[in-house]
N, C-alpha and C positions, 0 to 999 in steps of 0.2 A: 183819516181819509176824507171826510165827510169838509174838514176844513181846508183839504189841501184839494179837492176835487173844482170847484170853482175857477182854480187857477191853469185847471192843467188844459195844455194848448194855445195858452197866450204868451204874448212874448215877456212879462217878470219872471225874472230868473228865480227859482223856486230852491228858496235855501232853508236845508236842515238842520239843526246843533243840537247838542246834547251829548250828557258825560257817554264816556265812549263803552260802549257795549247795549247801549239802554234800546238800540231797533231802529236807527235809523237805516241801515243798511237793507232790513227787511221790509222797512217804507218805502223803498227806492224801487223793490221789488212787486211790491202792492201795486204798486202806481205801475209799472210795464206792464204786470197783468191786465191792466185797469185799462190802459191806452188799446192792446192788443185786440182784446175784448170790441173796442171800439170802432173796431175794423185796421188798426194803422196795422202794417205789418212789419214784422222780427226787421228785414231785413233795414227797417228805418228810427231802428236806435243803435245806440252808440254806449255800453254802457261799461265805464272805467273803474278798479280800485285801485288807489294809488297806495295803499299800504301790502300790495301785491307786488313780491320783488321781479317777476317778469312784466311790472308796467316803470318797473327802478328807471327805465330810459327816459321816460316822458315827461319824469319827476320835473321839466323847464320848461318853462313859461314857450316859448318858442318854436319848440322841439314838436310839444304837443299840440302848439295849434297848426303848424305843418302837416303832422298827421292826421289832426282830423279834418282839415281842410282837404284835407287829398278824400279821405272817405266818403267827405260830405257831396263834392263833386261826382263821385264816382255813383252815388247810392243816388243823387239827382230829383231830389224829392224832397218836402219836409222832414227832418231829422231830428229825433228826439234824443239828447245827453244826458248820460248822468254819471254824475265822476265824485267816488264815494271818498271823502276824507281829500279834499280839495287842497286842506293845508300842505301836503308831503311836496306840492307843484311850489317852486320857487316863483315869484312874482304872477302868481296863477290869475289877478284879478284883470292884469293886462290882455291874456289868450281868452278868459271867457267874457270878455270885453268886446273884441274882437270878431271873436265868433257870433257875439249876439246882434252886431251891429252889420256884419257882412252876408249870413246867412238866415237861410231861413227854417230857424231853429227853436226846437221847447229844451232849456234847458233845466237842469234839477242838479244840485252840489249839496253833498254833505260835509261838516266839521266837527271835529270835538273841543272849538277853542271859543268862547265866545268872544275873541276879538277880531274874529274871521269877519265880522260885517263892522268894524271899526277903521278909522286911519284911511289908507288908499282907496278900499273898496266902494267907501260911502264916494268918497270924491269921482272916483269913474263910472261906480252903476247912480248915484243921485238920482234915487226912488224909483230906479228900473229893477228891481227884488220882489219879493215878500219873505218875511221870514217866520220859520216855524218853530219851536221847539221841541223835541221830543222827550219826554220824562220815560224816568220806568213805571213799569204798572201800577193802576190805583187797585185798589183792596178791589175793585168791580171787577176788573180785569184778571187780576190773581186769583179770583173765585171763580171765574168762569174757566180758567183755564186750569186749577189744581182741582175740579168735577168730571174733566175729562180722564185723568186721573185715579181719583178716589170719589166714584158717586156718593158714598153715602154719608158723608162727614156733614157735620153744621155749622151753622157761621158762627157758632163761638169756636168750634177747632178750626174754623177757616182762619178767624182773624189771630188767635192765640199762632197760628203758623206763620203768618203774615208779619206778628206782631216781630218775630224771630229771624225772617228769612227776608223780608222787604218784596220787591217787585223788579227784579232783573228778570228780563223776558227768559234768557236761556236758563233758568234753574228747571222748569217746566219739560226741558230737555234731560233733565238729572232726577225727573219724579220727584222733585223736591223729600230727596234723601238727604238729612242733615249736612253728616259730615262732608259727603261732595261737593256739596251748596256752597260752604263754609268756603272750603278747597280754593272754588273754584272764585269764590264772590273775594276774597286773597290775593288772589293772582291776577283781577282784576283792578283792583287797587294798587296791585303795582305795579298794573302798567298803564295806568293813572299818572300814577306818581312819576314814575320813570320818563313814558313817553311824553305826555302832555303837560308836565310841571319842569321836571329836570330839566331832560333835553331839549326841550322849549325856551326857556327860562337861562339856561348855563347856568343852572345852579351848583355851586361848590358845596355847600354846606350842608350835606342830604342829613346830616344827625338833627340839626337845628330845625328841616324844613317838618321832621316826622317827628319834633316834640312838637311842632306849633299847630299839625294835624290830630295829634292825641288831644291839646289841649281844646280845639274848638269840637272835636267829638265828643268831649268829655262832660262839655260846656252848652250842650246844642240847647237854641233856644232861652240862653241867660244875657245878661245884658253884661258886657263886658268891653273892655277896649283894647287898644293896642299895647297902652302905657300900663294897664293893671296885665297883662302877660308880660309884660318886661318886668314889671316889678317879681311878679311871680317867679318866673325864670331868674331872676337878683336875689333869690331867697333859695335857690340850686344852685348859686354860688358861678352862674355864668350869665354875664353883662351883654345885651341884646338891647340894641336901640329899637325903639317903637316905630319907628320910620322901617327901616329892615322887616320887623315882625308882618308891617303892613302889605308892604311890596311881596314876603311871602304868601300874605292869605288873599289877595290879590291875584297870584298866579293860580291856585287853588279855584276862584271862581271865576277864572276864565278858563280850567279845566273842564266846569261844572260838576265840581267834588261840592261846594260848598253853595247855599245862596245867602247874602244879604238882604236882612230887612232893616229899613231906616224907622225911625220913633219919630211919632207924630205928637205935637205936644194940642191936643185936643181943644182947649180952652184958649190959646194963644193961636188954632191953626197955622202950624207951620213945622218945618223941618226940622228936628235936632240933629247937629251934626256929630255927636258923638256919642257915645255906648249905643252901639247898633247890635243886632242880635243874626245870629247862623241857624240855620239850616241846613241838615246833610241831603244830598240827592237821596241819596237811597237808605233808608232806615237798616237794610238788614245787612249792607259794607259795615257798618260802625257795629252789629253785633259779631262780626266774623272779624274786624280788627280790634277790635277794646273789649267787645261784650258788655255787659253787663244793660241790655236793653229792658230786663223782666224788671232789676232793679230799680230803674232810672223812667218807668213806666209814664209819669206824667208826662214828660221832658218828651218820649218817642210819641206820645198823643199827637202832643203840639205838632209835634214836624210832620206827623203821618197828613194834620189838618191843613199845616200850612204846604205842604206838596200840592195836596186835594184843590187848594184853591187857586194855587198856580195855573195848575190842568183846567180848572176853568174858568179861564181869563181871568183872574180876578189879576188887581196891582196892589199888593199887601202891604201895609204899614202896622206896627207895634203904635196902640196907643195912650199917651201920658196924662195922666190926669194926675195932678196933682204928684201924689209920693206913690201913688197907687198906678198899674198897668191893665190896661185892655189889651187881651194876646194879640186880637189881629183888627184892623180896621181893612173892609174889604172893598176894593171901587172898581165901576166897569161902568160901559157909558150907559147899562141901566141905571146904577143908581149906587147905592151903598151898602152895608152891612156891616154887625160890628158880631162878632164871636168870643167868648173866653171860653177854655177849654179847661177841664178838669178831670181827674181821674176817674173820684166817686167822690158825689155828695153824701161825706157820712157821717155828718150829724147838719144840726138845725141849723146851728153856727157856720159851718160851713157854707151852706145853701146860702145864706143870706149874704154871706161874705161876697162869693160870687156874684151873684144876682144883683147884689147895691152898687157894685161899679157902676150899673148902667141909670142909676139914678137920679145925675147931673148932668147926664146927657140929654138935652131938649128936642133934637130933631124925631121925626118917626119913622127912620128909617129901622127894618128888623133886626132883632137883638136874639143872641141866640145863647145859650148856656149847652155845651158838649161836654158829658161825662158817660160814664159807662153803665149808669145806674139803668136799672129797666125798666124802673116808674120814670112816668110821667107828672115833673114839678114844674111845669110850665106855672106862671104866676105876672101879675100885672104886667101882661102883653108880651111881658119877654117869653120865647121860646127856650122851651129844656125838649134835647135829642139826646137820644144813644148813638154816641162816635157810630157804630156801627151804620145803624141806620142812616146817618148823614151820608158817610161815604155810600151807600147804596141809592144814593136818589140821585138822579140824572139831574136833578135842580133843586137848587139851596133853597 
């Protein structure tokens, strides 16, 4: 709210994304509250779900700005919209186009596709937007909310829950009781899959699309490509071109099931264009479909840290140093920061291991070592945190 409040009342069209269940819809809600509150009254919103089959009619570009042109007139006043899941509207970018340029209106749209601000839309709003994201909850957020809950628990049962269950708003709904969590974070995934990948997409090949999602679940966080899962899948004895594998994990993160991070090659500054690394949105969909998160504990660190720094602002890069990796290089137009994440420093070897990546690196921007460990090995200037602790601090 705090980022989306600046904007509200002015004429950029104020758009939402994110995998679908994660609260945009309850943001849409925040913010009426929020308007209301400010004296506008009920009678001067407008507010639409189009994944609601009694709004099925309006699903046309045309249709629906007829109608709400007719309201808008009627209601005679400044008019506040907000039309949840924007994508289900056939050429919807032309009607809220439309509307923005003929009335005098605050509008707000949600999607769950991240190509909803790609292609046509860039071309008719041309930097009349802002665009928000919305993630699922950080570890801050799922503690504040699993206390209302259970008072008396600690933030190592907090986080050992978290480390299982991720940060889907509605489980908090379900008392974050396992098995319904699981159920329900399931059922959510498939209609992921189904709504925003399949039917999106005309995918024919759903067997091939849900080995290529086990595989980068399985994978989160390793450096891999298209051509070593083809090769992979050529060793199951079924032939998958890397072109196809791609176009599949491509519609995956325009789902926002999936994120990409590109490798930065440190020393050379610049872009590598191949073995790039995944991230799942939500850590605790991939323990409710694959499992095995307690095992794979370094691997769910990483993503829990790299979520964390999405959330705030950060623009992540994997960095190459040599044969050796730095997990995250972190930028934002303060400045920098560079992170490696670790499970536990347990032994000496270890520590060091970590710690001397950052050795050859010259500039002074903060260096940070994240393990679970509860001493403090902080040592020549680089900082050492407790994962936990990190995600608990409003600033890195």
């Amino acid at each position: 709210m705090s980022k989306i409040r600046p904007f509200i009342g002015n004429e950029l069209i104020k758009v939402l994304t994110g995998i679908r269940r994660c609260g945009k819809s309850v943001m849409l809600e925040l913010i009426q509250e929020e308007i209301i509150e400010q004296g506008i009254s009920e009678e001067q919103i407008i507010a639409l779900n189009f994944e609601n089959l009694s709004n099925s009619h309006l699903c046309d570009a045309k249709v629906l700005h007829r109608v709400i042109s007719e309201k808008i007139l009627e209601i005679g006043k400044k008019t506040y919209l907000f039309f949840d899941e924007i994508q289900e509207v056939s050429e919807w970018e032309t009607c809220i186009n439309s509307l923005r340029v003929e009335f005098d209106c605050d509008i707000y749209i949600t999607g769950s596709n991240a190509k909803l601000l790609s292609g046509e839309l860039a071309t008719y709003l041309a930097g009349r937007y802002v665009e928000f994201i919305i993630y699922p909850f950080s570890f801050e957020e799922f503690v504040e909310l699993y206390l209302k809950t259970y008072a008396n628990t600690t933030i190592q049962e907090l986080f050992t829950k978290y480390l299982e269950l991720g940060g889907m708003p509605y489980l908090g709904e379900l008392s974050y009781e396992i098995a319904p969590s699981q159920m329900y974070l399931r059922d959510m995934f498939n209609s992921v899959v189904l709504k925003d990948i399949v039917m999106r997409n005309n995918i024919r090949d759903v067997d091939l699309l849900e080995r290529i999602i086990t595989y980068v679940f399985s994978n989160v966080g390793t450096t891999f490509s298209a051509s070593s899962i083809s090769k992979y899948f050529k060793s199951e004895n079924r032939i998958v071109a890397p072109e196809t594998i791609m176009n599949y994990i491509s519609y995956c993160l325009n789902a926002f099931l999936f994120y990409r991070v590109r490798r930065q090659d440190i020393q050379g500054k610049k872009l590598l264009a191949i073995n790039e690394k995944y991230y799942v949105s939500d850590h605790g969909i991939r323990e409710a479909v694959i499992g095995g998160n307690a095992r794979d504990i370094n691997l769910i660190l990483e993503n829990i840290v790299f979520m964390e720094l999405l959330r705030r602002g950060y623009k992540v890069t994997v960095g190459k140093l040599g044969e050796r990796e730095i997990d995250f290089i972190c930028e934002n137009s303060a400045g920098k920061l560079y992170i490696q994440v670790a499970y536990l420093l347990a032994s000496e070897d270890t520590t060091v291991r970590e710690f001397s990546l950052f050795d050859s690196i010259g500039d002074n921007f903060p260096k940070f070592v994240l393990s679970l460990d509860e001493y403090d090995m902080s040592r020549n200037g680089i900082i050492h945190m407790n994962i936990k602790d990190f995600l608990l601090a409003h600033k890195s």
